[in-house]
N, C-alpha and C positions, 0 to 999 in steps of 0.2 A: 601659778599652780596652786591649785588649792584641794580639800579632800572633804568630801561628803559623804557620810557613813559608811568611808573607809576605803571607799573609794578616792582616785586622783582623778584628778580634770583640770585641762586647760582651759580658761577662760580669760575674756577682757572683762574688766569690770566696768559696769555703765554707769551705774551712780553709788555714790558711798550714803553712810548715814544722813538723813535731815533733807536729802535730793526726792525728788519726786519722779517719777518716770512714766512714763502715760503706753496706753497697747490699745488693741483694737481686739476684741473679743467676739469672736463669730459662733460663739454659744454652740462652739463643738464640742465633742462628750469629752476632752481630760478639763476643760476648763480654763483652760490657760492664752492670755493674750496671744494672739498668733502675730500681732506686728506692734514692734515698738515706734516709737514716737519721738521727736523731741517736743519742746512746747510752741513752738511755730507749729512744727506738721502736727501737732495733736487738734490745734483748731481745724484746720483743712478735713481732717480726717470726722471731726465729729458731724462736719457741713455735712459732709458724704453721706454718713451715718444717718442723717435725719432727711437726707433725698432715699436713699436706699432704705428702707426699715430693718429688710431681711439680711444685712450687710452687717452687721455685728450692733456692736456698743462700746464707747471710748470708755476705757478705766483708766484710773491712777493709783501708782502705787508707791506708797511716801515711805521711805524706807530706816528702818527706827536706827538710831544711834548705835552703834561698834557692831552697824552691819555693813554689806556691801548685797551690791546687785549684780550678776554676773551674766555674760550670752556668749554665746557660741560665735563663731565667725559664721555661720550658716543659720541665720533666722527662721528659715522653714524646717530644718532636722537638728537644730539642738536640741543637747538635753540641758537645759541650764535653769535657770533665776525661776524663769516661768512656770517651768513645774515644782521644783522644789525649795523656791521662793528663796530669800534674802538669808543669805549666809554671814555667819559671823567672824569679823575680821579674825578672829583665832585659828581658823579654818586656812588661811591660805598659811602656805607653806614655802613658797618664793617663789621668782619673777623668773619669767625663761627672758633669757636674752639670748639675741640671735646672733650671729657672728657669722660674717660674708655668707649671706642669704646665698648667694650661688652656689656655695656646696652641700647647703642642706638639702638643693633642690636637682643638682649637679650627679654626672656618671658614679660619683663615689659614695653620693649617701649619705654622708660621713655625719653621724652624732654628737660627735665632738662640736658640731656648729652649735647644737642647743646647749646650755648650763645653766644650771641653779645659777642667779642672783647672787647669792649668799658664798657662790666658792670660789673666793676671792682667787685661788693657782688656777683655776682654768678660765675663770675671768682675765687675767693676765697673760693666757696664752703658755705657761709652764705645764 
């Protein structure tokens, strides 16, 4: 969990400081990489790139020191890293951990699956 101007968001983080992370940029109006990359697919994708012209453009984004990079589990409708670029580790605010995924997903709902990181009594289950 982390918070950007003051907002909360769940996010995974893709790369930390000093990592580089490569997108594919289809020179649509917000600007922003529409597909990430590792550095194997980032060659693949540039091949493309230079068969396709109208296809985008590979970018990389080297992400500076007591930052991180964050995305969404849905690469085509997040709001993450992409638009509002590389967040500073002081920003998150702790780690969801899931606890028996079946009842988060389960008849009951139940909230109590998800918990801060950091709350060591409901991390233990009291």
């Amino acid at each position: 969990m982390l918070e950007v101007d003051g907002e909360p968001y769940l996010k995974r983080i893709r790369a930390i400081g000093g990592q580089t992370v490569w997108g594919l940029d289809s020179a649509d109006v917000d600007g922003a990489p529409d597909i990430m990359a590792s550095p194997f697919e980032a060659e693949e994708i540039r091949r493309l790139a230079r068969a396709r012209p109208g296809m985008g453009r590979v970018v990389n984004i080297t992400i500076p020191p007591g930052h991180v990079f964050v995305m969404g589990d849905s690469e085509r409708n997040s709001y993450d890293s992409r638009q509002f670029g590389a967040v500073p580790v002081e920003a998150i605010r702790g780690r969801v951990v899931v606890h028996r995924l079946f009842q988060l997903w389960g008849p009951e709902q139940s909230s109590s699956a998800v918990v801060r990181a950091g709350d060591p009594e409901k991390r233990a289950g009291r």
